[in-house]
Kinemage of the C-alpha trace (Angstrom):
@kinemage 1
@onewidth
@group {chain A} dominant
@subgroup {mainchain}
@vectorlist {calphas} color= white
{ca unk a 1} P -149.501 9.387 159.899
{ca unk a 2} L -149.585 7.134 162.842
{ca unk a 3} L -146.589 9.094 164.758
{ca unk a 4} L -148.388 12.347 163.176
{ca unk a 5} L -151.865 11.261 165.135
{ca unk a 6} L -150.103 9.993 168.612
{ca unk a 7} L -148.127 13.626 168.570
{ca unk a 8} L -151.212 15.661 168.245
{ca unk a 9} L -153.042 13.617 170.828
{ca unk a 10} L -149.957 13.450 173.273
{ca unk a 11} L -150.301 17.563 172.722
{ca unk a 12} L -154.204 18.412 172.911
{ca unk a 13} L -155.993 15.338 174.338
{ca unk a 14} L -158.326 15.243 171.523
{ca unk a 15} L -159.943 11.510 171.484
{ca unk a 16} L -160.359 11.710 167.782
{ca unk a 17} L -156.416 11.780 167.335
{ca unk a 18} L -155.748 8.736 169.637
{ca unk a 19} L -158.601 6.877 167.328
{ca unk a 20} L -157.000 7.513 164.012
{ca unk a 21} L -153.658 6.560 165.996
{ca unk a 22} L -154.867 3.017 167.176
{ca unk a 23} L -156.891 2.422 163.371
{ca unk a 24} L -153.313 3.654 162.048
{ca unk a 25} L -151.866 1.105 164.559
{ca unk a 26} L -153.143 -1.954 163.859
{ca unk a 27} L -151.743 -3.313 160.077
{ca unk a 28} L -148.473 -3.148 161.977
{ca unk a 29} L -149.645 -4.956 165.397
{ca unk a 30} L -151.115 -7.927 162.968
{ca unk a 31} L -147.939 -7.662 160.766
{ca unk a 32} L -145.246 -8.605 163.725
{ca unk a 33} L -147.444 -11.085 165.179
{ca unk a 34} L -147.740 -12.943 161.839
{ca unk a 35} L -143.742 -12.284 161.492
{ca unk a 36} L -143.315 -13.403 164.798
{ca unk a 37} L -145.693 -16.639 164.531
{ca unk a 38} L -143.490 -17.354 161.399
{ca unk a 39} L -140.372 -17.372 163.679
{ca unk a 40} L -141.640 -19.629 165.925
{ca unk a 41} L -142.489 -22.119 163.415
{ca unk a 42} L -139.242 -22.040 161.710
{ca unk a 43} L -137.554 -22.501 165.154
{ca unk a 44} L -139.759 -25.234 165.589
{ca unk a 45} L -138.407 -27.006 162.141
């Protein structure tokens, strides 16, 4: 869905498509931040 959304926009413009892409965006922005806090820590140990 999220490459889906940013393909359509990319093609038409339409601000509605570039919404659903950042909404569709954002489980996997939090998800490497957490895996990339979790790095640090371990490096840390």
């Amino acid at each position: 869905m999220r490459d889906f959304s940013w393909k359509y926009f990319a093609m038409t413009g339409d601000v509605d498509a570039y919404l659903l892409y950042k909404e569709a965006s954002d489980p996997y922005e939090e998800e490497a931040a957490a895996a990339e806090e979790l790095i640090v820590e371990e490096e840390a140990e």
